[in-house]
N, C-alpha and C positions, 0 to 999 in steps of 0.2 A: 480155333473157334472163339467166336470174342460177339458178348453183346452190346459195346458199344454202340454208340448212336452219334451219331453229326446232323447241328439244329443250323437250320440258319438265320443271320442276323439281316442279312446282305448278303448277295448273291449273283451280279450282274453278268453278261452273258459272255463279258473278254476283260477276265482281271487282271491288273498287273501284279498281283500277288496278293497273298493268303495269309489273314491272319487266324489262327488257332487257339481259341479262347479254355483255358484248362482249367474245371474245378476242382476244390479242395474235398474234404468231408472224411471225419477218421470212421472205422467199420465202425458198427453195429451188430447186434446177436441177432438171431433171425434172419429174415432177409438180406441177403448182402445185394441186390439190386439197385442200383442207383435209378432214383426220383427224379421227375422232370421239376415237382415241387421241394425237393427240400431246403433246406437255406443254402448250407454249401452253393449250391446249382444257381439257386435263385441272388445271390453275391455276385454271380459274375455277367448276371443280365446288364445289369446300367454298365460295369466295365465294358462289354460287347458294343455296347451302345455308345458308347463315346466312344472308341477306335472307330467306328462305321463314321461316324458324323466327322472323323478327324481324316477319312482316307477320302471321303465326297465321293463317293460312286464308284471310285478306282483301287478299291480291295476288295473280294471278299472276306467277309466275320464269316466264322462258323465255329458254334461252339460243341465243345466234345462230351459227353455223357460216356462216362466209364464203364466198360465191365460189372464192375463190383464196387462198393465204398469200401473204402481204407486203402492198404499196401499189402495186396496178395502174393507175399511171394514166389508164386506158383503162376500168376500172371499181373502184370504191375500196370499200375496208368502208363508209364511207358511203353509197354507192350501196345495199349489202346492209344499211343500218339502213332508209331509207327502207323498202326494201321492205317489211320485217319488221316496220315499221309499217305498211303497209298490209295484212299478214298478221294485227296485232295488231287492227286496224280492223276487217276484216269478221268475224274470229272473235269478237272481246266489244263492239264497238257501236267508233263511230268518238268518241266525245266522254268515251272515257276516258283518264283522265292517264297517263303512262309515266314513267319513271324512267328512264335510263340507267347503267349500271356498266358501265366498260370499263379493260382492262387495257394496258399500253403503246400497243400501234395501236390496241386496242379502247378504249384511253384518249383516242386523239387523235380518234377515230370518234368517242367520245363527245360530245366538245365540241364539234366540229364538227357535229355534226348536233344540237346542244339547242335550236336556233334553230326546230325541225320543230314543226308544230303540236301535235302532241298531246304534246309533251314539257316537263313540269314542271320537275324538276332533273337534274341530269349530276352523277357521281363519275368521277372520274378516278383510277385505280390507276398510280403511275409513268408519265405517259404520253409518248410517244416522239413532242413536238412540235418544231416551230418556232417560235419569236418570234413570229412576224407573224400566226401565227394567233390569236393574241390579238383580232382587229380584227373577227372574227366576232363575228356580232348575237347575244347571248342577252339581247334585252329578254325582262326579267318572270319569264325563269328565276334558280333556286338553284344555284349550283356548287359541288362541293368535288372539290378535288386533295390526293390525298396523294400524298410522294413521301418516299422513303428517301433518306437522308443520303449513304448508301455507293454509290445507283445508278450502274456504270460503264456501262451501256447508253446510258440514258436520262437527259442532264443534269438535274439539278436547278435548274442554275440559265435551262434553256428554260421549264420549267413556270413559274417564279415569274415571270417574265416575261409569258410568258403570261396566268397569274392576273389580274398588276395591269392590263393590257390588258383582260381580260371584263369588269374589277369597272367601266367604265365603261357599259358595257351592263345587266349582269346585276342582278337583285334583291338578289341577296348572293353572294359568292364569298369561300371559305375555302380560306385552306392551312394544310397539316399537314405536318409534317418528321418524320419517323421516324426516328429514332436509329439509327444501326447496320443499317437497313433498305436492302436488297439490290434487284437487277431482278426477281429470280421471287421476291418476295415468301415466301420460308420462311422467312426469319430472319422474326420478328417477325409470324408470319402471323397470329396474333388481332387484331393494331391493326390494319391493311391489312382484314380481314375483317368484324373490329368496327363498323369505323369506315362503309367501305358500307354495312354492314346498318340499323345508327343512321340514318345520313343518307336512305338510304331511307325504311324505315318512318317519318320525323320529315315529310318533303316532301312525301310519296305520297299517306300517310295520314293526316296531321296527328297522329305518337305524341307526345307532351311528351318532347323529347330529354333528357339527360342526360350529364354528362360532357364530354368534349372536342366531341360534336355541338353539345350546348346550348348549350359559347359560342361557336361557331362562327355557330349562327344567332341568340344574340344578338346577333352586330354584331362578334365577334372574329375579324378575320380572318388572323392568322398566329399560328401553335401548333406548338409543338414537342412533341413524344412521347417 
């Protein structure tokens, strides 16, 4: 049983794949139902919206609304991405690629579940991991993590850890360091934004990257912004 929710950004009627836009938000007392308004949620509207404008017509966005806010571990945002792949499966055919984008939890959700079948690459926005989750399988997937310099939430030096732990799995794993870049992503929100959308539309849909994506999937894997 799961109350997750799937919004969409973009939604065309024969996609060539799927991107899966993932919020952050730690719990709260009370209510544990996830807000279509709360900031968490509302941080990853303009991200949704730059991958949509970077795929032109030929992705679906949809973004995922969790279960519950925070990490239930009784049922996890991961639990609510599986589904939401399986929501993405019988609405546009099961044997199309997906993308992942996710932000802090919707960060570590991300990684954590790139190992799903129908998932090609993972971005990771500041993600609120652990070390050891590095050890998760992403054979044949693309990863990128960005992470801002200044994050006091979310170590930076978890994610980079993390990183060199997938890059033994993964087809390619980049990281990015963002300069002066913060937890909620405002300082500096075009690289954070940019940089998703790039790596999206370069994995998804095969775009000829450009920029800090292009030497990323060249074969460059640590990059400062």
């Amino acid at each position: 049983m799961t109350h997750a929710r799937l919004l969409d950004t973009v939604a065309p009627s024969a996609p060539r794949g799927v991107a899966l836009v993932l919020h952050g938000g730690a719990a709260r007392r009370g209510s544990m139902r996830v807000s279509p308004t709360q900031l968490s949620v509302l941080r990853m509207v303009p991200v949704a919206a730059r991958i949509a404008r970077a795929v032109r017509g030929e992705a679906a966005v949809l973004r995922l609304l969790n279960s519950t806010r925070g990490w239930d571990a009784t049922h996890t945002p991961v639990d609510d991405v599986r589904w939401a792949l399986g929501q993405v499966a019988e609405r546009f055919g099961p044997d199309l690629p997906v993308t992942l984008v996710g932000h802090s939890l919707g960060g570590r959700a991300a990684l954590l579940a790139a190992g799903e079948h129908s998932v090609v690459s993972a971005v990771a926005l500041n993600p609120w991991v652990y070390p050891e989750e590095g050890r998760a399988d992403v054979s044949g997937r693309r990863v990128l993590i960005v992470h801002g310099d200044d994050d006091r939430v979310a170590p930076a030096r978890r994610s980079a850890s993390v990183a060199c732990n997938l890059a033994r799995t993964a087809e390619l794993v980049g990281y990015v360091s963002v300069s002066g870049g913060k937890h909620a992503m405002l300082r500096r929100s075009d690289v954070f934004d940019g940089l998703a959308a790039q790596f999206t539309a370069a994995t998804l849909l095969g775009r000829e990257p450009t920029g800090v994506v292009g030497r990323v999937l060249a074969g460059e894997q640590w990059v400062e912004v």
